[in-house]
PAVO-438308 format. One record per atom (N, C-alpha, C): x, y, z; atom name; residue number from 1. Coordinates in steps of 0.001 Angstrom, whole numbers. Layout:
BEGIN
<node px="X" py="Y" pz="Z" atom="CA" seq="NUM"/>
...
REM end
This chain:
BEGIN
<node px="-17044" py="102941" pz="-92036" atom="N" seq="1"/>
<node px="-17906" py="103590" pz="-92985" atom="CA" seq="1"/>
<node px="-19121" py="102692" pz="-93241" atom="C" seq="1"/>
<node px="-20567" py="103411" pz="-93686" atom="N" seq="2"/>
<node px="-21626" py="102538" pz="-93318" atom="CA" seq="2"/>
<node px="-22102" py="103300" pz="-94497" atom="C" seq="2"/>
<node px="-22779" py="101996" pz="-95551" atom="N" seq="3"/>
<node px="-23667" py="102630" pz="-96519" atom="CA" seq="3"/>
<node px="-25051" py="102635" pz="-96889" atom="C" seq="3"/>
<node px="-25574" py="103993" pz="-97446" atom="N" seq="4"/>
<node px="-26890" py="103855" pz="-97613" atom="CA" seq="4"/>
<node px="-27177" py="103610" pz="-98700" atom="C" seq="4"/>
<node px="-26409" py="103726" pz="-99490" atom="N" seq="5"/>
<node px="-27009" py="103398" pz="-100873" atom="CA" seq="5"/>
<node px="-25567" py="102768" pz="-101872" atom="C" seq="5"/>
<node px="-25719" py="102113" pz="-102722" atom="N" seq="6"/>
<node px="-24463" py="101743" pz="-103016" atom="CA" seq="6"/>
<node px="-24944" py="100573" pz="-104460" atom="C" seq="6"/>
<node px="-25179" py="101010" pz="-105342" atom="N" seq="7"/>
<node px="-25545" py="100629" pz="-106905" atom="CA" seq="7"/>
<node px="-24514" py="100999" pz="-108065" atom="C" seq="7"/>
<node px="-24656" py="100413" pz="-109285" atom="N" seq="8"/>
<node px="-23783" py="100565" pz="-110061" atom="CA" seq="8"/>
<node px="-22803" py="102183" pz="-110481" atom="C" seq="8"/>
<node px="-23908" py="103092" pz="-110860" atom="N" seq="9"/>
<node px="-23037" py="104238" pz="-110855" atom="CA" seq="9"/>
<node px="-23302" py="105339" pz="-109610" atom="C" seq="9"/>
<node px="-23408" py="104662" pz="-108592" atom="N" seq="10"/>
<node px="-23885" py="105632" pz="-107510" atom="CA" seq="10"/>
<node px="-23438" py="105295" pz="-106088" atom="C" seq="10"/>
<node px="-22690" py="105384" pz="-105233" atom="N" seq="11"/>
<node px="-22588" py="105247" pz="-103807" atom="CA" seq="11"/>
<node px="-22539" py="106189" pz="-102666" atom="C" seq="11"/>
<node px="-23465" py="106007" pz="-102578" atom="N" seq="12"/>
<node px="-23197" py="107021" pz="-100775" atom="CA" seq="12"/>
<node px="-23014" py="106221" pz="-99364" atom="C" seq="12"/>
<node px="-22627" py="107017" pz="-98770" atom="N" seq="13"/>
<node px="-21711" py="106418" pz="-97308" atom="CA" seq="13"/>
<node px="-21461" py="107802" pz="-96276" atom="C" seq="13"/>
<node px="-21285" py="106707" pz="-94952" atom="N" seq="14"/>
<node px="-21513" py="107881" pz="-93982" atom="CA" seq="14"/>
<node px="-20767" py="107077" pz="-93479" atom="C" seq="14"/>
<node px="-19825" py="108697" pz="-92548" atom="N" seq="15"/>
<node px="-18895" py="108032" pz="-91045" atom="CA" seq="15"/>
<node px="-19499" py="108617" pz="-89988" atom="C" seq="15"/>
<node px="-20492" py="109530" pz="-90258" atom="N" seq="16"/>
<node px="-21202" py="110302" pz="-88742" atom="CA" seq="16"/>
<node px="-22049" py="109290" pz="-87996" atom="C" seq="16"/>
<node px="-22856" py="109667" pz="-87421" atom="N" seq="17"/>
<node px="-23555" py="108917" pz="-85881" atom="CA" seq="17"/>
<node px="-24405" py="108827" pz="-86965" atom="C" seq="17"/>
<node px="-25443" py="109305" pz="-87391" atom="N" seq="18"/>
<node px="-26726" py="109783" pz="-87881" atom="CA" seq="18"/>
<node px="-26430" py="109459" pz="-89421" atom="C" seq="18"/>
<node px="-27139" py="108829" pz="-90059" atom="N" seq="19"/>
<node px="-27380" py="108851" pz="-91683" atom="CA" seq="19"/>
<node px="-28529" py="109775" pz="-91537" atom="C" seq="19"/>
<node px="-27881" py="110570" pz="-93151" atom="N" seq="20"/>
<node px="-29406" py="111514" pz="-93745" atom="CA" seq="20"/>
<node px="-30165" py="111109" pz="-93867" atom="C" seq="20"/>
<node px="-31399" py="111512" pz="-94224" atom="N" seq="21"/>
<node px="-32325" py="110917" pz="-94769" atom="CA" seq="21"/>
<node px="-32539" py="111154" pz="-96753" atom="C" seq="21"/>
<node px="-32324" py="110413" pz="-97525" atom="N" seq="22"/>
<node px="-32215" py="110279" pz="-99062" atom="CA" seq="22"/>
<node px="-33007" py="109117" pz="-99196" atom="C" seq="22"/>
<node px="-33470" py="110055" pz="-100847" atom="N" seq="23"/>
<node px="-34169" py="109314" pz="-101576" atom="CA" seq="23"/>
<node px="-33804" py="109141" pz="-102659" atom="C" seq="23"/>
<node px="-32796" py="107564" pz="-102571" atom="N" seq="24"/>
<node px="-31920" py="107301" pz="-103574" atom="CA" seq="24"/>
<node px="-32520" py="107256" pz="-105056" atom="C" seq="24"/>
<node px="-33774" py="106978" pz="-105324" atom="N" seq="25"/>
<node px="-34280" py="107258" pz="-106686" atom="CA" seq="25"/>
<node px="-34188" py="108506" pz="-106946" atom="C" seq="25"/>
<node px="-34397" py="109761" pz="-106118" atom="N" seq="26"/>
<node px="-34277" py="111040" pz="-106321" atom="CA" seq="26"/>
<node px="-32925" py="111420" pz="-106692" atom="C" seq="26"/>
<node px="-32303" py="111020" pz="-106249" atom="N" seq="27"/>
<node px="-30712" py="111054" pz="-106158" atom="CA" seq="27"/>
<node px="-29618" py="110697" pz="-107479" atom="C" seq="27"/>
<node px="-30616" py="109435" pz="-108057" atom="N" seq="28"/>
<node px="-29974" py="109083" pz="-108928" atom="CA" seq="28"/>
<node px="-30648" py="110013" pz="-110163" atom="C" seq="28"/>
<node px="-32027" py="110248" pz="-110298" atom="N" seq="29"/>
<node px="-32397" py="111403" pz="-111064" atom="CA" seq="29"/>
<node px="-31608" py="112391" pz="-111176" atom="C" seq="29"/>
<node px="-31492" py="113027" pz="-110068" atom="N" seq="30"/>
<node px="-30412" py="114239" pz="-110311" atom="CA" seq="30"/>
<node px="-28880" py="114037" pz="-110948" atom="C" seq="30"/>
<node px="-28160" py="113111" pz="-109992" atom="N" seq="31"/>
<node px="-26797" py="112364" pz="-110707" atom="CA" seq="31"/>
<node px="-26976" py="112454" pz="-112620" atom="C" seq="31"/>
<node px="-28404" py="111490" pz="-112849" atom="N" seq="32"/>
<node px="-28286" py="111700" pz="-114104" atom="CA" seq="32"/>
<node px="-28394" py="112210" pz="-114951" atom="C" seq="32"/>
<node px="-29326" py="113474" pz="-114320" atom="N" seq="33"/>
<node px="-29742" py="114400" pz="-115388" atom="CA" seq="33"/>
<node px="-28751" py="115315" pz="-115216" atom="C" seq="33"/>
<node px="-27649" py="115982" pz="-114624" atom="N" seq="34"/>
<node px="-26722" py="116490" pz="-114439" atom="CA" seq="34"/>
<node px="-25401" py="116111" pz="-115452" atom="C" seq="34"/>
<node px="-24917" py="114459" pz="-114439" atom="N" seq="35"/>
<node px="-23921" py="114523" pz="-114885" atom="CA" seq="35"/>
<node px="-23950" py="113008" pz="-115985" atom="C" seq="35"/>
<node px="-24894" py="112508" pz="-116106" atom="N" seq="36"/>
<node px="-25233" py="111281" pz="-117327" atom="CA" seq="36"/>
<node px="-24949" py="110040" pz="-116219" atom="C" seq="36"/>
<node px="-25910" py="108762" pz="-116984" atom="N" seq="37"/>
<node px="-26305" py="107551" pz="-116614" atom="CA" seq="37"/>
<node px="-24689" py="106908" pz="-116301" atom="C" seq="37"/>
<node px="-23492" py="107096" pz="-117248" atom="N" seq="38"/>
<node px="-22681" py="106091" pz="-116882" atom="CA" seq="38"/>
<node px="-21464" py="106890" pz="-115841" atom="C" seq="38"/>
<node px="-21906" py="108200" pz="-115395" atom="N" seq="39"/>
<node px="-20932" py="108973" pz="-114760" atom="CA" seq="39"/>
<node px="-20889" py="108061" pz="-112848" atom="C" seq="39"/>
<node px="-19939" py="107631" pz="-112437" atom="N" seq="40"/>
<node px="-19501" py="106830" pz="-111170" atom="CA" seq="40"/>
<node px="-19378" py="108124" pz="-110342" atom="C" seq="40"/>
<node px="-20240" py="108163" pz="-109031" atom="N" seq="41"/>
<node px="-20044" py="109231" pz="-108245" atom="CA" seq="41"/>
<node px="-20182" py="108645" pz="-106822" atom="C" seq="41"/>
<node px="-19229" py="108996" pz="-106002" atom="N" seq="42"/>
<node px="-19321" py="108736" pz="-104696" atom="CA" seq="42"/>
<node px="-20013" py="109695" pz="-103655" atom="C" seq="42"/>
<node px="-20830" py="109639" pz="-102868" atom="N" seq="43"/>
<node px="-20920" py="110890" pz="-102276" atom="CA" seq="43"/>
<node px="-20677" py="110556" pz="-100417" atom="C" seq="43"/>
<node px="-20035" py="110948" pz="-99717" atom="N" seq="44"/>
<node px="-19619" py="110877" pz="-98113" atom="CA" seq="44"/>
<node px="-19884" py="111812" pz="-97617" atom="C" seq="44"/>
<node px="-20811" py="111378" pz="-96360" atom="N" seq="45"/>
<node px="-21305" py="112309" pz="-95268" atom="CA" seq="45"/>
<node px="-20792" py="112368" pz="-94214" atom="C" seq="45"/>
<node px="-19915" py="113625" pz="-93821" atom="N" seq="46"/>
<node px="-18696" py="113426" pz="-93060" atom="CA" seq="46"/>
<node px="-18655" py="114352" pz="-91278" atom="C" seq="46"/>
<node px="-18003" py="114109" pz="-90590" atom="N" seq="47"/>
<node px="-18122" py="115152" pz="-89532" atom="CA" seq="47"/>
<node px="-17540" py="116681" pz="-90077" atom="C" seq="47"/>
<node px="-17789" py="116974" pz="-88988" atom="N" seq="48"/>
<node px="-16313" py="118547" pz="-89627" atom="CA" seq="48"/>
<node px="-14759" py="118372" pz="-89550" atom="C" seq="48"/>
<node px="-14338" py="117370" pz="-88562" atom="N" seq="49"/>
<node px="-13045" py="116744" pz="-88131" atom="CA" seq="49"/>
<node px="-12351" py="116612" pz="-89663" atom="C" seq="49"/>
<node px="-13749" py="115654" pz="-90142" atom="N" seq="50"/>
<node px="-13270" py="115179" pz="-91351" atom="CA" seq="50"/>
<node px="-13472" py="115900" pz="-92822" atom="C" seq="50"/>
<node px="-14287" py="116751" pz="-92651" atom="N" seq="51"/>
<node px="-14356" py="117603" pz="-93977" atom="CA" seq="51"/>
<node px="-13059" py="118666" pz="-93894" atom="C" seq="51"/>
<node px="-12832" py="119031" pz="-92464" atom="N" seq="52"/>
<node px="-12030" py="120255" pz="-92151" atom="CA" seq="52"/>
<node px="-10439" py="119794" pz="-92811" atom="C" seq="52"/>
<node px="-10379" py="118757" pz="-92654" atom="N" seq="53"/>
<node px="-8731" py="117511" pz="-93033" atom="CA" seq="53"/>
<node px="-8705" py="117418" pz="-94522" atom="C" seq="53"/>
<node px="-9769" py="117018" pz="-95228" atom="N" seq="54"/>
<node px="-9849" py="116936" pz="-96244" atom="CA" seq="54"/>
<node px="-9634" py="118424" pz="-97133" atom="C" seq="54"/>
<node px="-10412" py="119397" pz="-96850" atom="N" seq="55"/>
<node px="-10224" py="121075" pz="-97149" atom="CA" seq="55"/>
<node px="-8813" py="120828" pz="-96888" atom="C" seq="55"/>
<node px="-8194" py="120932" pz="-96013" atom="N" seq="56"/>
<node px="-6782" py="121145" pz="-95718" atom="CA" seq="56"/>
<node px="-5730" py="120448" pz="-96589" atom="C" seq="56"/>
<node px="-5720" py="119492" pz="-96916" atom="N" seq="57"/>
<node px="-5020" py="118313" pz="-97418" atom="CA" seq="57"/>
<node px="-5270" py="118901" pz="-99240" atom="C" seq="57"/>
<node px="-6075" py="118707" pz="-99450" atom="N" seq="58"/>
<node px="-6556" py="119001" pz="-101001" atom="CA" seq="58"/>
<node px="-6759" py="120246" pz="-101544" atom="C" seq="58"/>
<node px="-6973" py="121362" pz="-100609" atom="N" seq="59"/>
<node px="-6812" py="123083" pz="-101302" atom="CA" seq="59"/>
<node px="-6331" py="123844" pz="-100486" atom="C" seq="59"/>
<node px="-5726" py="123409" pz="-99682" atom="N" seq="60"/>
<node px="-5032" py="124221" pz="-98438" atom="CA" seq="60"/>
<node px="-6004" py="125493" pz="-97880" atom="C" seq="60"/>
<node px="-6914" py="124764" pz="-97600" atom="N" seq="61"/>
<node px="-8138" py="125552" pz="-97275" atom="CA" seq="61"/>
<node px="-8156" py="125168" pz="-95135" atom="C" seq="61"/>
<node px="-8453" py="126224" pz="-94538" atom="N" seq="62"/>
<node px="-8383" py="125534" pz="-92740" atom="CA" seq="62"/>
<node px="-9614" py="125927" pz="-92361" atom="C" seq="62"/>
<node px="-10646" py="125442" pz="-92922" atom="N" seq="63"/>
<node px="-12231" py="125570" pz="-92307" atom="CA" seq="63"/>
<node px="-12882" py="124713" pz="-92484" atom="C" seq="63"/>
<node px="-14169" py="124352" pz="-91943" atom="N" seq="64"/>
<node px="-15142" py="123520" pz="-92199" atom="CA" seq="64"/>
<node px="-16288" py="124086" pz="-93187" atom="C" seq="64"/>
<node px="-16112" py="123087" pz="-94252" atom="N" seq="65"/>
<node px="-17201" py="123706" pz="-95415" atom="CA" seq="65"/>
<node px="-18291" py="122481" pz="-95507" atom="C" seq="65"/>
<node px="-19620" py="123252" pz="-96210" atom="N" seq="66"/>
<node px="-20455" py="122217" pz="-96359" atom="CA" seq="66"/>
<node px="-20527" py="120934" pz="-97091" atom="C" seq="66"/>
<node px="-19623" py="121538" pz="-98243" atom="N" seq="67"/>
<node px="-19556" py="120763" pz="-99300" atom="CA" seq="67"/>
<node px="-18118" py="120441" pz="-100046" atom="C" seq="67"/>
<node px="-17843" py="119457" pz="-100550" atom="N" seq="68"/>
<node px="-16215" py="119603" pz="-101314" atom="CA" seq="68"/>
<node px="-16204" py="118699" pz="-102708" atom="C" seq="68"/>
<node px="-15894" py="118527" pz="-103410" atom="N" seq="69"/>
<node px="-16527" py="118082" pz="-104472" atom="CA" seq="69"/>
<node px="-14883" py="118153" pz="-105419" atom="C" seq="69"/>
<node px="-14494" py="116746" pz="-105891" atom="N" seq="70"/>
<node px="-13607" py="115970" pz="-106356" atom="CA" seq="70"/>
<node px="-13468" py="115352" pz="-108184" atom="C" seq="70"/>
<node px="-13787" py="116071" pz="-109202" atom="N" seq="71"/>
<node px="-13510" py="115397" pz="-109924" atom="CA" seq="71"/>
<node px="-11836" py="115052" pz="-110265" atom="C" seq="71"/>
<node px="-12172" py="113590" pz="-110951" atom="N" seq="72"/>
<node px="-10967" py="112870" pz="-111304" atom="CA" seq="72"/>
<node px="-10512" py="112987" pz="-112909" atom="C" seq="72"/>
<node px="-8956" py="112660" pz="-112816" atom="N" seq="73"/>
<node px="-8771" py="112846" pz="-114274" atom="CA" seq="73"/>
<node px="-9570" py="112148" pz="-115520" atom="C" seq="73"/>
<node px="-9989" py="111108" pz="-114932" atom="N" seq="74"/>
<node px="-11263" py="109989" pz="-115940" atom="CA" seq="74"/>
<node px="-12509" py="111006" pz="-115452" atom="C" seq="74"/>
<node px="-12986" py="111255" pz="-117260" atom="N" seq="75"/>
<node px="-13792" py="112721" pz="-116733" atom="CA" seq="75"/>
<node px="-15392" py="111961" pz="-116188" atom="C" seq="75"/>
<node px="-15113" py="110391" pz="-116301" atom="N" seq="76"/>
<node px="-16706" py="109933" pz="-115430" atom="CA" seq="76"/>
<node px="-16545" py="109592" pz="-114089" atom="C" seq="76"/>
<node px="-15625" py="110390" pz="-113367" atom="N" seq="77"/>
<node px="-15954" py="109866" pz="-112149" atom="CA" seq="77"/>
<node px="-15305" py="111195" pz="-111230" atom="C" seq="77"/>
<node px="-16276" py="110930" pz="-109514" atom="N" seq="78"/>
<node px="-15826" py="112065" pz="-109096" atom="CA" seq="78"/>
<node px="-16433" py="111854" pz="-107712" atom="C" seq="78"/>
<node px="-16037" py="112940" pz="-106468" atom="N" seq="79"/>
<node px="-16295" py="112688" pz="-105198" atom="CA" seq="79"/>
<node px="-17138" py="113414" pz="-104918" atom="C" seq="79"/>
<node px="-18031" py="113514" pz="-103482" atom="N" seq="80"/>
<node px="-18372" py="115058" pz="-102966" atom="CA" seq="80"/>
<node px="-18373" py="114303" pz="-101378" atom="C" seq="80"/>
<node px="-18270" py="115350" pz="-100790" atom="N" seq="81"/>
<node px="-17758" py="115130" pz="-99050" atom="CA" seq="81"/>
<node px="-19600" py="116498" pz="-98942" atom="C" seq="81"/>
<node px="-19757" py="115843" pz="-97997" atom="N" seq="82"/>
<node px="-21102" py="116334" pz="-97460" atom="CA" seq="82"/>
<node px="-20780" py="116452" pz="-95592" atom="C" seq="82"/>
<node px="-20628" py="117661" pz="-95480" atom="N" seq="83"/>
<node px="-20389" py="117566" pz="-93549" atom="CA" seq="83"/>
<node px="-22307" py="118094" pz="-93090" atom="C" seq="83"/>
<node px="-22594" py="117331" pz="-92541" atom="N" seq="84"/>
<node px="-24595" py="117199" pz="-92041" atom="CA" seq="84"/>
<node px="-24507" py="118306" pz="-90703" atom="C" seq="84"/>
<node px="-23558" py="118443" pz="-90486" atom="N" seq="85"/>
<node px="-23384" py="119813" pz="-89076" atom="CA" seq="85"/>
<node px="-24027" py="121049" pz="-90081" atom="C" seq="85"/>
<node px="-22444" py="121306" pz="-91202" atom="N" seq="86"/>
<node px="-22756" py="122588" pz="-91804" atom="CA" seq="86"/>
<node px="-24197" py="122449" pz="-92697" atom="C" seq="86"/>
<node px="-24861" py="121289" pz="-92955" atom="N" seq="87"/>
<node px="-26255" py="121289" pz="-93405" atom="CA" seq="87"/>
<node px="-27126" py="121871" pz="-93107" atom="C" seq="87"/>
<node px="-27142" py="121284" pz="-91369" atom="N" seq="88"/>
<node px="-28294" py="121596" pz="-90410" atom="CA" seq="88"/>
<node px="-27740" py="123201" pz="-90572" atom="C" seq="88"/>
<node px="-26710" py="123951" pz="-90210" atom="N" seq="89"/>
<node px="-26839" py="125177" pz="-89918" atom="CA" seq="89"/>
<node px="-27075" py="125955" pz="-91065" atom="C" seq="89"/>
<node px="-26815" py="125879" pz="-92020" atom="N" seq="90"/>
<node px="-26931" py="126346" pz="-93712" atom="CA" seq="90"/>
<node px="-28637" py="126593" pz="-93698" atom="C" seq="90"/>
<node px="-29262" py="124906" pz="-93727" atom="N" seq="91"/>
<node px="-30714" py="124796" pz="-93134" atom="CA" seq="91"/>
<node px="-31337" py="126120" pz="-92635" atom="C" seq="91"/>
<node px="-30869" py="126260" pz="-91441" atom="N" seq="92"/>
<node px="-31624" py="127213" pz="-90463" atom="CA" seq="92"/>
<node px="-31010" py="128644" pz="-90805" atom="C" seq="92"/>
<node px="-29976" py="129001" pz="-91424" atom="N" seq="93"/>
<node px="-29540" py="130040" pz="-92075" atom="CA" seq="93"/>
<node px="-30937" py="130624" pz="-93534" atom="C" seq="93"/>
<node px="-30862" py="129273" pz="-94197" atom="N" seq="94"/>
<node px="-31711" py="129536" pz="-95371" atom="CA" seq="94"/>
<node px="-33639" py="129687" pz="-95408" atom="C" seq="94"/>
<node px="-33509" py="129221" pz="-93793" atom="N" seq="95"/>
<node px="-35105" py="128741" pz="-93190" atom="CA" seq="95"/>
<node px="-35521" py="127536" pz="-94218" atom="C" seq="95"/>
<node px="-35032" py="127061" pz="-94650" atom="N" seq="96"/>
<node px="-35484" py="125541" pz="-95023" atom="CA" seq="96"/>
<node px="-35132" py="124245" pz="-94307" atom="C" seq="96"/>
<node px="-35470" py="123270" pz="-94974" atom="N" seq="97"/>
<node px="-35274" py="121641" pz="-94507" atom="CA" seq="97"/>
<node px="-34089" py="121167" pz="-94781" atom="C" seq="97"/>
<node px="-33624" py="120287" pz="-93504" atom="N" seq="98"/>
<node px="-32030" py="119772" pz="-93711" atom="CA" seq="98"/>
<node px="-32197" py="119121" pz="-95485" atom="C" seq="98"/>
<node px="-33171" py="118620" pz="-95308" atom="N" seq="99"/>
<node px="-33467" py="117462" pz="-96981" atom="CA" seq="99"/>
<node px="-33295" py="118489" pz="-98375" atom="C" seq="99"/>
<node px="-34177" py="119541" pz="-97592" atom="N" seq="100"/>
<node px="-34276" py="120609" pz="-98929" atom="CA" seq="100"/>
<node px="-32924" py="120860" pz="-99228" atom="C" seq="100"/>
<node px="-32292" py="121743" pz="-97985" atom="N" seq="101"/>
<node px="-30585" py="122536" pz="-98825" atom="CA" seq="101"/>
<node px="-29687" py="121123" pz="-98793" atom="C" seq="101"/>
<node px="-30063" py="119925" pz="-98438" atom="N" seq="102"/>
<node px="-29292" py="118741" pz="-99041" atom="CA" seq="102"/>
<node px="-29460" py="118502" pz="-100199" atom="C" seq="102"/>
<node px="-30394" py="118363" pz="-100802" atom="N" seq="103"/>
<node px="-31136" py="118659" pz="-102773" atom="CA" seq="103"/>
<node px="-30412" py="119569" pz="-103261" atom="C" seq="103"/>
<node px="-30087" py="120376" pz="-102726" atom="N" seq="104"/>
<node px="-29555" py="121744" pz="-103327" atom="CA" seq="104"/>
<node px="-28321" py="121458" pz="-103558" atom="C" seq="104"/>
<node px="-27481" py="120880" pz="-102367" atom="N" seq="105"/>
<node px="-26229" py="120911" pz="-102167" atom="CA" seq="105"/>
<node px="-25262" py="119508" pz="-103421" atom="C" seq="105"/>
<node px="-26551" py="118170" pz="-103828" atom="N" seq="106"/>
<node px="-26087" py="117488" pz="-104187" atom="CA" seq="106"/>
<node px="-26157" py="118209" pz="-106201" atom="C" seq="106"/>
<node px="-27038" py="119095" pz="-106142" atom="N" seq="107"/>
<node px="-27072" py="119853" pz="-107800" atom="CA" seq="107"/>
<node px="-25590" py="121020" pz="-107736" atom="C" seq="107"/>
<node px="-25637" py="121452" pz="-106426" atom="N" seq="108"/>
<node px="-24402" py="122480" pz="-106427" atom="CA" seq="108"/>
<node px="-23048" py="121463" pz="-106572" atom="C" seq="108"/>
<node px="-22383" py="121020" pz="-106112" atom="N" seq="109"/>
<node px="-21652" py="120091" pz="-106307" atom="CA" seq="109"/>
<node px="-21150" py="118899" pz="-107545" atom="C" seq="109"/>
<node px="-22594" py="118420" pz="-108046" atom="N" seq="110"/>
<node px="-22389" py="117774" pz="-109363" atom="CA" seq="110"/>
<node px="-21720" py="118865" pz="-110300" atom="C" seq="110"/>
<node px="-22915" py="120129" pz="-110362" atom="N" seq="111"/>
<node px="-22202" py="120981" pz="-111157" atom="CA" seq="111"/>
<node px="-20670" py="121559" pz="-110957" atom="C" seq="111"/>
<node px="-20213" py="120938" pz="-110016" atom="N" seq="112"/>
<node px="-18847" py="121784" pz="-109471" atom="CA" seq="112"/>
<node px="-18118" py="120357" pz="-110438" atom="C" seq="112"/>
<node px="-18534" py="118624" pz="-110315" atom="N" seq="113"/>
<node px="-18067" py="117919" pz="-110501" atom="CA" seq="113"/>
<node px="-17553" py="118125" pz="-112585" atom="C" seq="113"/>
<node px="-18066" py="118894" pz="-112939" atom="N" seq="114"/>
<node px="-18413" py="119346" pz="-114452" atom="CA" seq="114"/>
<node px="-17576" py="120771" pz="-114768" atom="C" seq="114"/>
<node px="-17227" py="120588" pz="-113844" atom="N" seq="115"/>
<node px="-15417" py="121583" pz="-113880" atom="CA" seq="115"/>
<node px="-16204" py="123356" pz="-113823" atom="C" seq="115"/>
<node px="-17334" py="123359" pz="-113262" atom="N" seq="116"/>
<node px="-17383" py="125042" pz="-113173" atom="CA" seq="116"/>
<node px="-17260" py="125253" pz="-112003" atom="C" seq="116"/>
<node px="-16664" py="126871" pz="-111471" atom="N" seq="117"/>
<node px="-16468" py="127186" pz="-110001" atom="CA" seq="117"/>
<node px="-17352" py="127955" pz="-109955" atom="C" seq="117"/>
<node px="-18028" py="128559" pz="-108461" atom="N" seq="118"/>
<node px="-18681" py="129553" pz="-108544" atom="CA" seq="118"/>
<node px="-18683" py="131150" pz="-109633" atom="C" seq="118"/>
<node px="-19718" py="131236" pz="-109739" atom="N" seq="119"/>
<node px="-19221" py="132391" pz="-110814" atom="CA" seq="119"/>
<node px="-20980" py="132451" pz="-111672" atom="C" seq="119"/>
<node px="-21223" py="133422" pz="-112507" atom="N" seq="120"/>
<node px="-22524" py="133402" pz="-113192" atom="CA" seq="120"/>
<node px="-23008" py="132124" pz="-113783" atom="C" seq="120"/>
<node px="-21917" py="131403" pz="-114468" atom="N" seq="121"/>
<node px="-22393" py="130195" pz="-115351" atom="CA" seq="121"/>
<node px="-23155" py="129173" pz="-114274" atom="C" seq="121"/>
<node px="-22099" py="129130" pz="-113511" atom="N" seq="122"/>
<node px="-22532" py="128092" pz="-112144" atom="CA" seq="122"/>
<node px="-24334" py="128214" pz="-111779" atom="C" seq="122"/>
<node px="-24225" py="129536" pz="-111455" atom="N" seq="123"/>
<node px="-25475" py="129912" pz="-110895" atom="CA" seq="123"/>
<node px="-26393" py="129993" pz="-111746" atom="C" seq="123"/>
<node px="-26497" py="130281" pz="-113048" atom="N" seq="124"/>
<node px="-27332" py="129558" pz="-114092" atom="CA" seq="124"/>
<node px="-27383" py="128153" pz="-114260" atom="C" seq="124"/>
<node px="-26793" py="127393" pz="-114458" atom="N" seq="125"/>
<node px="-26731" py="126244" pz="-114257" atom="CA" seq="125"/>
<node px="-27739" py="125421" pz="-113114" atom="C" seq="125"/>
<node px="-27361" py="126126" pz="-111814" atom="N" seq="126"/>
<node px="-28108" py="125446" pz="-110736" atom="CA" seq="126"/>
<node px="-29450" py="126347" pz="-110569" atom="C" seq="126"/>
<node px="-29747" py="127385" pz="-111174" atom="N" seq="127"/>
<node px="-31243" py="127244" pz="-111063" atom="CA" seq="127"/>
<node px="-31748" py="127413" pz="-111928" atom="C" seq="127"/>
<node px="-31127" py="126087" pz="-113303" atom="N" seq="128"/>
<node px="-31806" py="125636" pz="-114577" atom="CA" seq="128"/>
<node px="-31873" py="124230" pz="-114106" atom="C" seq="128"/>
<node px="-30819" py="123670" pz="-113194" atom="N" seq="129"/>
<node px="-31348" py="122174" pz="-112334" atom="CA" seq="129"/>
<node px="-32110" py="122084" pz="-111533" atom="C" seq="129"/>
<node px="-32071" py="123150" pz="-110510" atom="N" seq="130"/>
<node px="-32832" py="123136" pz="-109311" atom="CA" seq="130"/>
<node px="-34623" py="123400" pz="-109511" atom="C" seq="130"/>
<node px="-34763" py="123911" pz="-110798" atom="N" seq="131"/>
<node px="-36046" py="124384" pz="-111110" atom="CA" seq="131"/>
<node px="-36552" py="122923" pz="-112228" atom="C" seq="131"/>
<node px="-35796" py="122578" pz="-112852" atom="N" seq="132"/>
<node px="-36185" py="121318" pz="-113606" atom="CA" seq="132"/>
<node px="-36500" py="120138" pz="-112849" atom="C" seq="132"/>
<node px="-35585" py="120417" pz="-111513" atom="N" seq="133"/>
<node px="-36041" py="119501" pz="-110975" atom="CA" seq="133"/>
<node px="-36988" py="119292" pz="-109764" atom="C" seq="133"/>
<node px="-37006" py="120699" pz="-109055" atom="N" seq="134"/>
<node px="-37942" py="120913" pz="-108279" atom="CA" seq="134"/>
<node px="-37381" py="121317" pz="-106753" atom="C" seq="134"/>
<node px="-36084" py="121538" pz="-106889" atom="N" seq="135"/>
<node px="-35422" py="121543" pz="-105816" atom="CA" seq="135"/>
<node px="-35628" py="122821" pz="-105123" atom="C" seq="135"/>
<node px="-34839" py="123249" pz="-103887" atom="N" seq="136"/>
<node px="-34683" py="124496" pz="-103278" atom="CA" seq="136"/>
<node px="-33760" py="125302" pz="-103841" atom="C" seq="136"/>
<node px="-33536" py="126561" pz="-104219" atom="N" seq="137"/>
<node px="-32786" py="126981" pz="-104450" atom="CA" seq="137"/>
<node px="-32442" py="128578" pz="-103425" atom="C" seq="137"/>
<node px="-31271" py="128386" pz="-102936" atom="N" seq="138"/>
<node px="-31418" py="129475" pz="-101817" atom="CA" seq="138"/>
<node px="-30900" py="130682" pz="-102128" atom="C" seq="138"/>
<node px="-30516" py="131209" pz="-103420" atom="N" seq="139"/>
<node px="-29998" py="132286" pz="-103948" atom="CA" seq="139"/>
<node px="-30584" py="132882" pz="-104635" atom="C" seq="139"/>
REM end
């Protein structure tokens, strides 16, 4: 595992060939305006091998998803699994930039980390973040 960013309440890490491209000040903006300054969040950029294992193992789910997202019983801390395959294709699904529906994906997810599932609240939520903050929003 190889990291790109890795500060007090913030770490990201990759096992793929390729690191994203992030802009960890951007990153931590969002982290904080979401989920607050002292909230510990990991985020991993994974193949599908490895997102597909993880789905399986943790919701008995047998597909490759874009995103997976982990909070823990300590309500400041929490995971998200990022697979950069289903990015790029999401990407070209949405006609935007791998970077853009990656912005998107790290506001969809925090908010998942804050215990809501898809559903109306959710989707208010993310395009009351995505617009505060300037992001893409593909819905």
């Amino acid at each position: 595992m190889r990291y790109i960013l890795d500060t007090k309440n913030l770490t990201v890490s990759y096992t793929t060939t390729k690191a994203p491209k992030i802009d960890g000040v951007f990153l931590h903006n969002i982290k904080n305006e979401i989920l607050g300054k002292s909230y510990d969040l990991n985020i991993y950029f994974v193949g599908e091998k490895m997102i597909k294992s993880v789905n399986q193992k943790y919701r008995k789910k047998d597909y490759v998803t874009d995103i997976l997202s982990f909070p823990f019983l300590d309500d400041n801390f929490g995971e998200i699994y990022i697979c950069l395959k289903k990015v790029e294709q999401k990407a070209k699904l949405f006609n935007t930039t791998k970077e853009s529906y990656l912005n998107y994906l790290f506001v969809h997810g925090m908010i998942h980390l804050l215990g809501l599932d898809h559903g109306e609240p959710m989707d208010k939520l993310e395009k009351k973040y995505t617009k505060k903050l300037n992001i893409f929003y593909p819905y």
